[in-house]
Each structure stands twice: as C-alpha cells, then as structure tokens.
C-alpha positions in Angstrom: 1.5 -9.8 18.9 4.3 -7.1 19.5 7.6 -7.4 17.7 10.4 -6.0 19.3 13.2 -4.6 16.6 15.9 -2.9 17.9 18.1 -6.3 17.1 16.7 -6.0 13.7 18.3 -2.1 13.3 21.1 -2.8 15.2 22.3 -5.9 13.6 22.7 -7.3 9.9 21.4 -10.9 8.7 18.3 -11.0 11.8 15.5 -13.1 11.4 12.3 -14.2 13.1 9.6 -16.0 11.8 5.9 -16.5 13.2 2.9 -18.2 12.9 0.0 -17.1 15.6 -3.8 -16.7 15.6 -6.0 -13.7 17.1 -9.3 -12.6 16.7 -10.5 -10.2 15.0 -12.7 -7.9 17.2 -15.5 -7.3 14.1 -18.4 -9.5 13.7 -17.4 -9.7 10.0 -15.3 -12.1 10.7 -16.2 -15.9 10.9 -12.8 -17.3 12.3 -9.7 -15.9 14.0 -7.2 -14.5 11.6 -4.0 -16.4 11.5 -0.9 -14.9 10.1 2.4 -16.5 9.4 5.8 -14.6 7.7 8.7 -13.4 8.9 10.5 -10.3 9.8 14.4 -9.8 8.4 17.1 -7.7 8.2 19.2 -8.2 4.7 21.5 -5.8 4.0 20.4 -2.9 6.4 17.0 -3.3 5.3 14.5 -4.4 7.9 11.1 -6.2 5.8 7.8 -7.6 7.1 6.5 -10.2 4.8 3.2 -12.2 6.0 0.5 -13.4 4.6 -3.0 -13.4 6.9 -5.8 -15.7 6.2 -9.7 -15.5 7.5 -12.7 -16.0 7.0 -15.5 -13.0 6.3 -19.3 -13.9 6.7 -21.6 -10.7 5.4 -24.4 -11.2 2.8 -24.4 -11.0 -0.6 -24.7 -7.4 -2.1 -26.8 -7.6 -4.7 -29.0 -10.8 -3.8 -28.7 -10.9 0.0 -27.7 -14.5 0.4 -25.3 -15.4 3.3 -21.9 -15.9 2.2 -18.8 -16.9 3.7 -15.6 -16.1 2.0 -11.9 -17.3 2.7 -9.7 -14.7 2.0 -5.6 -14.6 1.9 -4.1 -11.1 2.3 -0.4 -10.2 2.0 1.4 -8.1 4.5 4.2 -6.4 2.9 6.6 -3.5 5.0 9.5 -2.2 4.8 10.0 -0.9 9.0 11.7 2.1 9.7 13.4 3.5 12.9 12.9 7.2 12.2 11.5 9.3 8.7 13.4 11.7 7.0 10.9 12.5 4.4 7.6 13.2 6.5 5.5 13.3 3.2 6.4 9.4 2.9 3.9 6.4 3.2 6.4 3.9 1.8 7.8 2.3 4.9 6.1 1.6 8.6 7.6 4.5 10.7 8.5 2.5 14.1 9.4 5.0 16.7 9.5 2.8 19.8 10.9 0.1 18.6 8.3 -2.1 19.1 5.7 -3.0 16.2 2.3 -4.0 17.0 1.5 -6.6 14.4 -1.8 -7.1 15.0 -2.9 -3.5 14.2 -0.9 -3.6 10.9 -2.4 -6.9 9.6 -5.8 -5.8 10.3 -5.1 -2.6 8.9 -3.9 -4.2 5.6 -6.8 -6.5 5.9 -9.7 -3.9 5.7 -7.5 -2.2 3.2 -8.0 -5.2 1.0 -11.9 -5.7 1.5 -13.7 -5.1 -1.9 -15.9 -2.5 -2.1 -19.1 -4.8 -2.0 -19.1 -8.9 -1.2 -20.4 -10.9 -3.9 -21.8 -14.9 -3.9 -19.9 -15.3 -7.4 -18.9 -12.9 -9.5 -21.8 -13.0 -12.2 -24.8 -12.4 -9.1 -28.1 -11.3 -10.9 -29.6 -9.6 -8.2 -33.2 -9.9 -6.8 -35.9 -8.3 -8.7 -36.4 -4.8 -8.1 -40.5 -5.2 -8.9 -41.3 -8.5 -7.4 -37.8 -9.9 -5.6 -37.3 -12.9 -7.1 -33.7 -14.0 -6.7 -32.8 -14.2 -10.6 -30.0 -16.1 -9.9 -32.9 -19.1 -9.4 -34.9 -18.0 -12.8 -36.7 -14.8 -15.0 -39.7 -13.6 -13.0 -41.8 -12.7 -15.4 -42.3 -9.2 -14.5 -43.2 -6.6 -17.1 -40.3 -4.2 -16.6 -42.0 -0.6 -16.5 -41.3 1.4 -19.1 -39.2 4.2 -19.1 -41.2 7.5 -19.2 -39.0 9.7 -20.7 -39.6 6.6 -23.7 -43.0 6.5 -23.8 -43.7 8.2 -26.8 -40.9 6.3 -28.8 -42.6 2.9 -27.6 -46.3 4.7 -28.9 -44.4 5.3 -32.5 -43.7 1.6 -32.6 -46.7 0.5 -31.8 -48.6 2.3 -34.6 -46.3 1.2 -37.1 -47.7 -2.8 -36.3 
C-alpha cells in the first residue's frame, strides 16, 4: 500500500487511518499480514503508528515440532521529507513523497523475529544420543562422560 504525504508536510492537523491485508511473499508465513494505524500530522510532526499481525509457521528449534505462532508487531515512525543529519536512523527519510508501507512493515516485522522459534518457552530438546523428544519423558540414556573427567569420576569410584 503506498501513502502519499505531501498533504501530511504541507498541512497541520492531517490524518488518515487504514486497515488492509497483503501477503507476505516468504513461506514463513501462514496467513496474510494485516496492518491497521494511522498516519498524522500534530503539530508539524508527521507519525506512523500501526500495529501488524500474522501468523509464522517454522518448526520448533530445539525439538523440531511444527509450530504456528500469532505474532503482533508495532510499526512506529516518525516520516521525514528531507535529512539534515545523514548519520540519523531516527526518522523514515521520505524523499518522494510517497511511502511504501508494505516494505516498512515487513521490514519492522523481520526486525522483530526472535533469534530462534520456540513451542513454549521451557522446550527440552530431543536427545542428543537417542532423540527422544524430552519434552514427552527421560530417555534413559547413559549421558557419556566427559573425558577431560574421567579420572575425577575413577577417584570416586575407588573411594566406594
């Protein structure tokens, strides 16, 4: 969706509100985003306020288990018409006053992603011996002792 804003820097007290779908071209994604906000001008100062919500299927990172996760991610700009400071990552610089509000949702939306997807937050894994999802129960395993502990774990066992 393109935005056009030069009644937004021309003009005090402007605002438009929206509330659109698109998808996402990423097969991450399990449902179109949709975004709904508004964007103002108060006082001189032209704001983008949204929120975007969508769905994310991936697997689980540490037991492999699809998931599906709904996620809410702000969208929170102050737009610009030109930059004095070119060292500045404050504001959206929009030079031709038209602002492509796709690109910056998705572009907040990946900025959001955690580093790894998780089914809950307490995930125990899979086995790294036999691959039992611990998250379902112990595996009985005899965890392999370190080698660098060997000798320690001898010392204890002639003390017995």
């Amino acid at each position: 969706m393109n935005i056009e804003l030069r009644r937004f820097f021309e003009s005090d007290d402007v605002r438009q509100d929206f509330d659109y779908e698109f998808p996402a071209e990423d097969d991450l994604f399990s449902s179109p985003v949709h975004v709904s906000g508004f964007v103002k001008n108060a006082t001189g100062i032209v704001s983008l306020s949204a929120k975007a919500e969508f769905a994310v299927s991936t697997q689980c990172a540490k037991c492999a288990k699809n998931i599906t996760k709904s996620m809410t991610v702000p969208v929170k700009h102050f737009l610009i018409a030109h930059l004095n400071d070119e060292n500045n990552d404050e504001y959206i610089l929009v030079e031709n006053m038209v602002l492509n509000l796709d690109e910056l949702v998705m572009e907040d939306i990946y900025l959001s992603f955690p580093t790894r997807f998780l089914c809950k937050e307490d995930c125990k894994g899979l086995c790294p011996l036999c691959g039992q999802d611990l998250n379902e129960g112990e595996c009985g395993c005899r965890k392999p002792v370190d080698p660098r502990l060997a000798a320690l774990q001898a010392l204890l066992r002639d003390d017995e």
